[in-house]
N, CA, C and O of each residue as an XYZ file, in Angstrom:
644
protein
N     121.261     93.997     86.122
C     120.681     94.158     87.437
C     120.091     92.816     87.871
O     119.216     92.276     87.194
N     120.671     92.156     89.250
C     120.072     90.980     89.588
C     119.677     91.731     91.497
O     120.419     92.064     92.421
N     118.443     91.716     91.353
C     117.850     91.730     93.029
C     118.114     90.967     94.009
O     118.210     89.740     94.031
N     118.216     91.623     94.720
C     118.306     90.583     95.965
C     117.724     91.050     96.856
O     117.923     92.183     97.295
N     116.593     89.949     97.432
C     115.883     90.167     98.514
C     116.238     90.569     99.803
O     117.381     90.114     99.852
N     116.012     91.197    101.058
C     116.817     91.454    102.125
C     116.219     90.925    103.069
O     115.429     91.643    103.682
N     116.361     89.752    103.426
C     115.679     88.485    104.458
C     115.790     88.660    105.375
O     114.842     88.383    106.110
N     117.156     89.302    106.025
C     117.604     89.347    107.478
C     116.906     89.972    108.254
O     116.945     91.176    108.002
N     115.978     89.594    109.493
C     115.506     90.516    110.476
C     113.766     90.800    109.642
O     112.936     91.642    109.983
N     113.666     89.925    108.662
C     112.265     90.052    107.950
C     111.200     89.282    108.549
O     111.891     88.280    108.735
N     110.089     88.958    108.991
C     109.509     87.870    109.780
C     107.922     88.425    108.278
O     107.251     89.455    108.226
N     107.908     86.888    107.134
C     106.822     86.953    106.551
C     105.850     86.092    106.846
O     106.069     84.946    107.238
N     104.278     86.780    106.610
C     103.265     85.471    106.550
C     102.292     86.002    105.166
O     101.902     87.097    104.761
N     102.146     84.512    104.692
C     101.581     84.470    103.098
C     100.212     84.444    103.564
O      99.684     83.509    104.166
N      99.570     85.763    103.175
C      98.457     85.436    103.303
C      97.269     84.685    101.841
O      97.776     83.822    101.126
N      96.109     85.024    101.626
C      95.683     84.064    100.521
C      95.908     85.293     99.350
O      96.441     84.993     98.281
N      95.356     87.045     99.687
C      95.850     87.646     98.246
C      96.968     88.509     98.801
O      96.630     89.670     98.571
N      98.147     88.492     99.426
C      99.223     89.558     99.790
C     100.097     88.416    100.563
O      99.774     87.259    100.834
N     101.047     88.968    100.772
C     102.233     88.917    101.866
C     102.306     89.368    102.589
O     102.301     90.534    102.194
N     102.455     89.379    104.336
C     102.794     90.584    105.110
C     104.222     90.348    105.648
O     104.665     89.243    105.962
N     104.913     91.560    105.720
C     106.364     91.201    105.940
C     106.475     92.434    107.018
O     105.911     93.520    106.883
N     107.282     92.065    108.071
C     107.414     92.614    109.695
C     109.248     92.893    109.451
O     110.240     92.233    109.761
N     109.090     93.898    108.912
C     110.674     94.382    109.250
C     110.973     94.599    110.721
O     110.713     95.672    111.264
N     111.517     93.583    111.358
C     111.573     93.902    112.497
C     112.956     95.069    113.045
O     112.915     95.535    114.184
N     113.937     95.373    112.224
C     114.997     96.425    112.207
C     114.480     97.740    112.017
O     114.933     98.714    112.619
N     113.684     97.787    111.321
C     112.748     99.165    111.574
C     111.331     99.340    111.739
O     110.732    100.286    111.228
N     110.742     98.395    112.484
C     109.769     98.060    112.794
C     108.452     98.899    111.989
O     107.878     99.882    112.458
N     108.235     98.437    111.062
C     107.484     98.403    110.071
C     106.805     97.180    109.268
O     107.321     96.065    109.194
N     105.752     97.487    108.760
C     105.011     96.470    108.314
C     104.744     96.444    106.984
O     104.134     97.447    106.612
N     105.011     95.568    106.049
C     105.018     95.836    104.411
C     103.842     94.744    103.974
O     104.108     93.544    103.917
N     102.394     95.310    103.642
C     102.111     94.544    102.722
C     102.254     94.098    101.170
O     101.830     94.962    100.403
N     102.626     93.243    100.711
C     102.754     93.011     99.654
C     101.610     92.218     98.844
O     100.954     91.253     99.236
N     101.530     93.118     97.187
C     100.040     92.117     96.672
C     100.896     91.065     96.204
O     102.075     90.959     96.542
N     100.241     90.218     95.354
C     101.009     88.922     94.796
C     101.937     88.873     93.829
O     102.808     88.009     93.729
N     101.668     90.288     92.725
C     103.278     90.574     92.016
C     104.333     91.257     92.783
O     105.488     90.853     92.653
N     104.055     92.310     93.619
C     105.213     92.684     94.402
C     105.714     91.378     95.509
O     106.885     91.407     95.886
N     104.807     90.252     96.006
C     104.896     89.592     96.863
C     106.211     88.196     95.530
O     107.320     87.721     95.774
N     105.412     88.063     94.427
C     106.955     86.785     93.861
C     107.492     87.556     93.494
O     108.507     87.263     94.125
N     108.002     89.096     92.535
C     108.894     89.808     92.819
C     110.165     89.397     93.787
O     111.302     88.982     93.563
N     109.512     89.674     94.814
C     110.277     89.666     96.528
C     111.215     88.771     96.557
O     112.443     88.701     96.578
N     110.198     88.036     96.550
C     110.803     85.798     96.776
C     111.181     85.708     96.158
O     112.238     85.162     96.473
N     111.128     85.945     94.681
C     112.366     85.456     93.465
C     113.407     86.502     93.288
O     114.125     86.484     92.288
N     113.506     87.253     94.048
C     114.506     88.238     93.539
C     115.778     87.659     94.747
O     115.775     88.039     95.918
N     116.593     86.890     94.291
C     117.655     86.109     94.925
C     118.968     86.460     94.561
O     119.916     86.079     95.248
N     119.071     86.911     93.900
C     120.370     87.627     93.500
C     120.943     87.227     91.973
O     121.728     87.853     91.261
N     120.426     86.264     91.794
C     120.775     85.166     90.243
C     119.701     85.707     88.937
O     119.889     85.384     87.764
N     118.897     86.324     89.267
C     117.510     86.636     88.240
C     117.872     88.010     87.430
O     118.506     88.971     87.864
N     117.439     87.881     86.456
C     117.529     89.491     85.886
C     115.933     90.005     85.865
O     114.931     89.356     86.163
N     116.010     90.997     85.542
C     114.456     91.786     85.488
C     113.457     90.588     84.804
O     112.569     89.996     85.418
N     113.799     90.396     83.483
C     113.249     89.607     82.710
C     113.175     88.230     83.056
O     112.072     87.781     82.744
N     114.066     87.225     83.681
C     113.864     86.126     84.495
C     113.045     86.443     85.526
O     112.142     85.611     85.442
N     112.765     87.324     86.676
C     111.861     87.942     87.273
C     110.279     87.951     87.029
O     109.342     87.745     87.801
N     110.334     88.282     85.600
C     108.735     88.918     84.996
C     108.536     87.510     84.496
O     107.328     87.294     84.400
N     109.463     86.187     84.045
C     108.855     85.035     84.055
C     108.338     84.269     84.800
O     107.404     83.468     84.810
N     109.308     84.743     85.610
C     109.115     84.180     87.762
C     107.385     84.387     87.728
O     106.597     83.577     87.239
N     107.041     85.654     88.363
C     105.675     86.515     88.163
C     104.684     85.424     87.030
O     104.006     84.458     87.381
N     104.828     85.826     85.964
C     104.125     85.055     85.178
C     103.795     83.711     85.358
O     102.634     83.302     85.349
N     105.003     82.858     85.558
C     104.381     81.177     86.450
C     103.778     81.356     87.107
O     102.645     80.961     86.833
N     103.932     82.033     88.432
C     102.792     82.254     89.512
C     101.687     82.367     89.483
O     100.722     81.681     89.821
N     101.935     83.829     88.800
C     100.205     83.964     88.539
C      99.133     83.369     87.298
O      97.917     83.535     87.210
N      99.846     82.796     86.602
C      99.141     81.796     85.624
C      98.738     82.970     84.240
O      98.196     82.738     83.160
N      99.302     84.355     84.868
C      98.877     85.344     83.541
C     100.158     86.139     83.044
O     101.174     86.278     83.725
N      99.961     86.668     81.692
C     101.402     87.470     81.518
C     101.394     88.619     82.166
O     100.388     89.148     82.640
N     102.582     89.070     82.210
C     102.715     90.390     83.525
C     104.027     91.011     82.841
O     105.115     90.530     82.527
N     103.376     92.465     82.731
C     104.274     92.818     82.229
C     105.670     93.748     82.763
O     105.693     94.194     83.910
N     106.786     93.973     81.819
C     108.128     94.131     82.532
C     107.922     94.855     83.478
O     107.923     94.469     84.647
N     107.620     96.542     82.927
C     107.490     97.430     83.921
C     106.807     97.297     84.679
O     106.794     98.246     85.463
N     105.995     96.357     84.948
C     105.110     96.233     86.155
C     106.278     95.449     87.615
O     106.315     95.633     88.831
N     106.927     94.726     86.832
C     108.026     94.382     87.454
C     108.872     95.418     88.114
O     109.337     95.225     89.237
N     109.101     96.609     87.380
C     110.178     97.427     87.618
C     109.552     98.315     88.635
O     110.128     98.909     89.546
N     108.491     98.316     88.389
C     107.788     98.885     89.515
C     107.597     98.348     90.661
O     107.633     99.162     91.584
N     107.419     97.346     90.932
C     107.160     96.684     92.211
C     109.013     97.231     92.574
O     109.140     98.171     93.358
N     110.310     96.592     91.967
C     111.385     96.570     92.499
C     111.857     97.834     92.828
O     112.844     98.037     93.534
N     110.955     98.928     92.172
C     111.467    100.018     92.842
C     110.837    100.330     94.211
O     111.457    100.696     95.210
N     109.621    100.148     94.116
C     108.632     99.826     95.727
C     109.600     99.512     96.519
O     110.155    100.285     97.300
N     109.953     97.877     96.284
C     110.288     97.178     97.381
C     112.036     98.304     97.544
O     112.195     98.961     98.573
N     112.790     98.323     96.763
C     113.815     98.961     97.462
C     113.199    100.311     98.158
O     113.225    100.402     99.386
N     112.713    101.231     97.451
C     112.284    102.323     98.500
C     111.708    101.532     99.928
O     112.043    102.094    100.971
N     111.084    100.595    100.035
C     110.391    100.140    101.340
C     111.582     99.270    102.149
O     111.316     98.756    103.235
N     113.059     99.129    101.473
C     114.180     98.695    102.209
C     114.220     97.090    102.223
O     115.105     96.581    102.911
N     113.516     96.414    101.663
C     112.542     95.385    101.423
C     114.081     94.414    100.276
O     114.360     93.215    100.268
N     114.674     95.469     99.556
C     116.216     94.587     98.844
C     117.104     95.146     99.334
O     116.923     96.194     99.955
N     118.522     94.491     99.153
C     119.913     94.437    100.084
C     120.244     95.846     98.600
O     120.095     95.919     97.381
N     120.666     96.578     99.548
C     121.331     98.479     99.187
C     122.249     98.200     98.108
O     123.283     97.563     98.306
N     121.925     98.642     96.992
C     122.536     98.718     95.540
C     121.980     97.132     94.564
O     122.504     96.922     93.470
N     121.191     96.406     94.979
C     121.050     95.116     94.412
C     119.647     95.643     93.070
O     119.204     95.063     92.079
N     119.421     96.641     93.549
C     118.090     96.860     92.497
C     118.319     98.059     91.765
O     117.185     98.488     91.552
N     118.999     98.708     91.345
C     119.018    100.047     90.782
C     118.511    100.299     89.575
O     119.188    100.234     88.548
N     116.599    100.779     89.627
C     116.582    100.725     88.789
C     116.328    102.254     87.699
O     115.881    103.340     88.068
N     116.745    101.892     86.430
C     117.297    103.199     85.703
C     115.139    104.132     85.372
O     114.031    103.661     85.113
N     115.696    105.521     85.609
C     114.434    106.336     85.064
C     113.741    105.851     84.015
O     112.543    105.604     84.151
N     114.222    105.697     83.124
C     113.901    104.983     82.254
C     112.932    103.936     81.535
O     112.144    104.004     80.592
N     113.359    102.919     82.428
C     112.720    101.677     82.601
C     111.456    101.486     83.208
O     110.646    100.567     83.082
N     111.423    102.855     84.111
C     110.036    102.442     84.518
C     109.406    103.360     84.246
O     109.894    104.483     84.115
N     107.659    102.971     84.040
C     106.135    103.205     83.710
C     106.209    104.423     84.361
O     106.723    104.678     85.450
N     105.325    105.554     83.137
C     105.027    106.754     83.715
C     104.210    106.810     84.744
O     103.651    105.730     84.935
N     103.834    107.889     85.703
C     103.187    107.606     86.942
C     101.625    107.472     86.221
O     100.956    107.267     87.234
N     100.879    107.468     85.349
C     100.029    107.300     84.752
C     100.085    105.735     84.386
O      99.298    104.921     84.867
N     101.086    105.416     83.497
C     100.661    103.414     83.208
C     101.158    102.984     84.729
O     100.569    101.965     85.090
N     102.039    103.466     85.665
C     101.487    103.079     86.735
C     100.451    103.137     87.739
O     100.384    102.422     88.738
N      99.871    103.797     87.487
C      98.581    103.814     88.448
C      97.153    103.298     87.912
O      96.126    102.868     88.438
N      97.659    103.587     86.431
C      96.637    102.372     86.065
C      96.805    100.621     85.858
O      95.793     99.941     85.686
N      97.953    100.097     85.890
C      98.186     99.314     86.021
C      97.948     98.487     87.969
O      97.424     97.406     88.235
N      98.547     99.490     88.933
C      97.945     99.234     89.719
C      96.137     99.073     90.033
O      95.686     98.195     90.768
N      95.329    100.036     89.361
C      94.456     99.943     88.936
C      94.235     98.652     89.147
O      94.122     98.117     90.250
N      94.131     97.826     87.453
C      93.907     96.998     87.205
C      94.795     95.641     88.150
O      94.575     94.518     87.695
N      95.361     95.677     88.889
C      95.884     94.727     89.746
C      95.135     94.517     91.052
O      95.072     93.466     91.688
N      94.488     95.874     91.397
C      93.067     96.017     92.662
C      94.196     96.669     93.449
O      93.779     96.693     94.607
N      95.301     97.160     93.419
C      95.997     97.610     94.877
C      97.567     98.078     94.490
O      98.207     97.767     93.485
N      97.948     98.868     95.540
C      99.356     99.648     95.367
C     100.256     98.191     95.392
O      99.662     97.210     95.839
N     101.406     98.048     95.014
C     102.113     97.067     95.179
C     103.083     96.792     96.250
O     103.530     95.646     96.307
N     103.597     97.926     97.365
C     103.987     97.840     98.373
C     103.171     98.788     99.062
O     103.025     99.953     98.691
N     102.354     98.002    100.613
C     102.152     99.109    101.556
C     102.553     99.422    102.861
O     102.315     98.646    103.787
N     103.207    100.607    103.042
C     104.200    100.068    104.235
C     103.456    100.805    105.511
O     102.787    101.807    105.259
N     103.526    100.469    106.494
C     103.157    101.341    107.796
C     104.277    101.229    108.619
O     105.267    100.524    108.420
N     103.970    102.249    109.904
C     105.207    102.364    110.586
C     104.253    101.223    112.172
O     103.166    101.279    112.749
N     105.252    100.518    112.234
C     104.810     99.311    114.024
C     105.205     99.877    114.852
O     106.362    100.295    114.883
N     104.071    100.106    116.057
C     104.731    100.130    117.545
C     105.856     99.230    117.783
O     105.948     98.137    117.224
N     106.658     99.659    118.560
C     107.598     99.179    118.980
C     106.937     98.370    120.013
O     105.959     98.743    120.659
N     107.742     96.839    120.168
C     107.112     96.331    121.263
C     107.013     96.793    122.338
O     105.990     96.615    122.999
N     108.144     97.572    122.832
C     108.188     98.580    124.214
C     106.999     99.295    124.874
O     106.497     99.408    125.993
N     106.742     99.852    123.228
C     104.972    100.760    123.384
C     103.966     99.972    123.957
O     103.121    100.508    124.674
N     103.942     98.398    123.666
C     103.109     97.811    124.566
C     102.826     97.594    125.795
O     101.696     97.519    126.278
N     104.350     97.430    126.609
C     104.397     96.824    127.536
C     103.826     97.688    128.556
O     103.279     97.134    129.510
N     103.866     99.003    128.507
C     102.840     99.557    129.517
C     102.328    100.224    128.988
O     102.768    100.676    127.931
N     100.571    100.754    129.768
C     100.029    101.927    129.400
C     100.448    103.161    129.968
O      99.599    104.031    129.774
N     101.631    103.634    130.718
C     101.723    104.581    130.694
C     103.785    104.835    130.519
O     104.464    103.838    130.765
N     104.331    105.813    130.218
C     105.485    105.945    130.531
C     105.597    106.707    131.648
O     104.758    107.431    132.184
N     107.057    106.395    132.031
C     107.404    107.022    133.573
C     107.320    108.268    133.248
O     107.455    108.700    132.104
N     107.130    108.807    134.071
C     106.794    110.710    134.179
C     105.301    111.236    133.677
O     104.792    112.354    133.747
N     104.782    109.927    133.118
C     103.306    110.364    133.234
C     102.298    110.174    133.964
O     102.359    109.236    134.760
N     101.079    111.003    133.909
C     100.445    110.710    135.086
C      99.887    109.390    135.097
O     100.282    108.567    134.271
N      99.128    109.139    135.830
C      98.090    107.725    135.723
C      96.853    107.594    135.276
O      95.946    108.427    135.279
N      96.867    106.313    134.825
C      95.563    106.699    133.979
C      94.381    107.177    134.722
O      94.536    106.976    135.926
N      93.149    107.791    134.409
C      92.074    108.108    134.918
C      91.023    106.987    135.162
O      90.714    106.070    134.401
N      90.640    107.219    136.160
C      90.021    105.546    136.974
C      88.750    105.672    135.604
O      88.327    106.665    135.011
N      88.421    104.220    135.465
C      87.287    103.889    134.568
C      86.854    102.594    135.379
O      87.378    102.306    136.455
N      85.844    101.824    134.774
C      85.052    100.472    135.447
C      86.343     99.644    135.551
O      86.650     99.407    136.719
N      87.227     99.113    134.567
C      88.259     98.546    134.460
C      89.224     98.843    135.160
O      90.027     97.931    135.357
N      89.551    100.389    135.880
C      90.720    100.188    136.468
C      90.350    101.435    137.383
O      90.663    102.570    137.024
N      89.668    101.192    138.586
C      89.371    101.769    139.798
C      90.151    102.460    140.645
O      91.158    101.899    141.077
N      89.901    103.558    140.976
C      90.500    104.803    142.168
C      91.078    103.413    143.131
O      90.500    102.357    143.389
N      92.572    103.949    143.561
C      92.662    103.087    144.755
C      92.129    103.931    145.630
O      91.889    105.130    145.494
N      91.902    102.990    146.846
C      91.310    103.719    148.322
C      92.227    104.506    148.574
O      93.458    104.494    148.533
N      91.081    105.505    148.963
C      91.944    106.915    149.713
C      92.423    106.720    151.165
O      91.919    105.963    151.994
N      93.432    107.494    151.320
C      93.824    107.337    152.822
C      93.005    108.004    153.540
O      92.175    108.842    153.185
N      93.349    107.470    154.940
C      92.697    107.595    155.546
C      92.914    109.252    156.051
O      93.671    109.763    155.225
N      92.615    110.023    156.855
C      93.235    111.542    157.228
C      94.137    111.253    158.272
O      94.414    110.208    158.860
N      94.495    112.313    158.360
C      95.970    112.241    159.554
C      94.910    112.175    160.722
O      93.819    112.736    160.818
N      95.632    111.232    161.667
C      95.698    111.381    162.980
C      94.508    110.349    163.019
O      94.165    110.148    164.184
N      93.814    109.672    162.144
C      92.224    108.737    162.105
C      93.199    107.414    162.650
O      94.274    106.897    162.346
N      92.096    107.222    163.658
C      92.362    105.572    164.200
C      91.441    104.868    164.427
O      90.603    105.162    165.279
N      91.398    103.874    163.774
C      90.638    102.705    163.987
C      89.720    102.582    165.131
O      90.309    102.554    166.211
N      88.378    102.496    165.192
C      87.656    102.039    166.696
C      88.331    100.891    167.123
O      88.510     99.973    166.322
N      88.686    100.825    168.150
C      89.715     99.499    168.927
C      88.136     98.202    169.174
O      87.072     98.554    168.666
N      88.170     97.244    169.712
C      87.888     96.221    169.882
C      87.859     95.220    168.454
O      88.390     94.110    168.491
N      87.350     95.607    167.510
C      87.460     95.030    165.676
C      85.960     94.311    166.031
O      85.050     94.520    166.834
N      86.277     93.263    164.865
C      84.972     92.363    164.944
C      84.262     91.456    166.405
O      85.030     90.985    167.243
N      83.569     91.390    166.469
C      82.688     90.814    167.768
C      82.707     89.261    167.071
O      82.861     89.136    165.856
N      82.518     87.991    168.052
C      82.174     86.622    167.617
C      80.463     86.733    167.763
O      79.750     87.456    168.459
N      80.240     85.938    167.022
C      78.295     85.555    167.450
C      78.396     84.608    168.207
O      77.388     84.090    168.687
């Protein structure tokens, strides 16, 4: 098994303890901590699990162990995060949901967290067509009412001084 990351349509920024990665194809947002985050980046298609968990280990200056690896790569494929069939990894191999959650534990955090993003669309207005309008507040005031049928103006207008 060699991973491969799925870059295309990914927009990341490194923050100081995570990654945030903007799937912009399914507009979602993946944080990553710092083993699921070199996981990610080193998983290029050339690495095996175990070249991987050395990857990890340079980084973080500590040993890290396999299944902690296997865990993040199953994260990141469930989160769509590697290219479809590049990570398959066997039952087996990975940490019962117990040494995983204590291992996350001891790492301070889940290793992928994904949320679902407004679509930019959702921004562009506050309301969609067919709904009503918003309700006047300080910020966005009743327009003037009309005037009633048949009301006309007093004729002459303003006077000069």
């Amino acid at each position: 098994m060699k991973p491969l990351a799925r870059k295309s349509g990914i927009f990341a920024e490194n923050l100081p303890e995570e990654v945030v990665l903007y799937d912009k194809t399914h507009d979602k947002v993946h944080c990553l901590n710092k083993t699921a985050a070199a996981v990610w980046e080193n998983s290029d298609g050339s690495k095996t699990v175990d070249e991987l968990t050395r990857a990890v280990e340079a980084k973080s200056g500590a040993p890290t162990d396999r299944k902690l690896v296997l865990q993040a790569l199953e994260e990141l494929e469930e989160a769509g995060l590697l290219e479809a069939g590049s990570a398959v990894v066997a039952e087996t191999e990975l940490p019962s949901r117990r040494e995983a959650v204590g291992k996350m534990v001891m790492a301070g955090s889940a290793l992928v967290a994904t949320i679902v993003a407004a679509a930019p669309e959702a921004h562009a207005s506050a309301t969609a067509p067919g709904d009503p309008p918003p309700l006047p507040n300080p910020h966005n005031p009743p327009p003037d009412p009309l005037p009633p049928v048949g009301y006309r103006p007093p004729s002459g207008g303003h006077k000069k001084p």
